[in-house]
N, C-alpha and C positions, 0 to 999 in steps of 0.2 A: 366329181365326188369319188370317193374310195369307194370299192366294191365292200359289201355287206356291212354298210355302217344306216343308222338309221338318221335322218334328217329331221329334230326336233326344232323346237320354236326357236332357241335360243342359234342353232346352227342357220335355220332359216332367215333370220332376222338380222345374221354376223353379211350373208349375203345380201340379203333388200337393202339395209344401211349402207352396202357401198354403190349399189343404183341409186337410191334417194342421193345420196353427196355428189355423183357423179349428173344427174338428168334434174337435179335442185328440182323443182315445179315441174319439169317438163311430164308429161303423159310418156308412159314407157312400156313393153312388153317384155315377156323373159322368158327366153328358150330355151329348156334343159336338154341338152345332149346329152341321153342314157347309154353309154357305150358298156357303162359298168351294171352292176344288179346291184342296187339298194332300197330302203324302203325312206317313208315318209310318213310321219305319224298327222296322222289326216287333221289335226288339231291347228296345225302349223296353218292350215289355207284360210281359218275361219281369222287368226288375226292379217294373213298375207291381204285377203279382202278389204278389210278398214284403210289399206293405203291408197289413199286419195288417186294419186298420179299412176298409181301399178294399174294397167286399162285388161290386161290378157296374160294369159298366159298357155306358150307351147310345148311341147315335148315330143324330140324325136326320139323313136325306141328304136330299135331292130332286134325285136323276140317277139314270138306272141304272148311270152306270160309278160313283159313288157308291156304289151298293148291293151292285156287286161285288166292290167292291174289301175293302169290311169283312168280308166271305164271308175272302177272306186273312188278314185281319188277325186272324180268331175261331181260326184255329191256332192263334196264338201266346199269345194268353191264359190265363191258368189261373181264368178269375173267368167266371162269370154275361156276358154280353156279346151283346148283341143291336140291329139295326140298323131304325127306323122310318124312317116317312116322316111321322108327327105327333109333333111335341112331347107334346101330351098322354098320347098313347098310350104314349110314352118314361120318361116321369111315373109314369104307373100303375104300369109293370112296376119300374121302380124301387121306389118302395114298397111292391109285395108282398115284391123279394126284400130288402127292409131289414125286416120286420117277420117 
């Protein structure tokens, strides 16, 4: 994502529609790699929730206001949702909770 752009439903939703076509049914997670600073209008989680097959979701940061900011954003979700600071480590926990 571009730095300082904010992530609304309809931006949201241009992203999940290409998981959904691409994983059809399959059970999937999705890891945001935060290199940039943007936001995300916390609205956007409560329709990301209704998608059947979306199981989790991670987010690697590397800032602390990064880190606190997804601490907000874990309100609003109704799925699995946890914030790293290694990609791998982001990986792993995806995979336990898809299997």
């Amino acid at each position: 994502m571009n730095p300082c752009i904010c992530i609304n439903e309809d931006l949201a939703l241009d992203v999940f529609n290409a998981c959904l076509e691409h994983f059809q049914q399959l059970p999937f997670a999705y890891i945001a790699i935060r290199t940039a600073s943007y936001s995300v209008d916390p609205l956007v989680y409560n329709t990301l929730s209704r998608l059947q097959n979306f199981m989790a979701m991670a987010v690697v940061v590397t800032s602390e206001i990064g880190l606190s900011s997804t601490t907000v954003e874990q309100e609003f979700i109704q799925k699995p949702f946890k914030a790293f600071t290694s990609l791998l480590e982001a990986k792993k926990w995806a995979l336990e909770i898809l299997q």
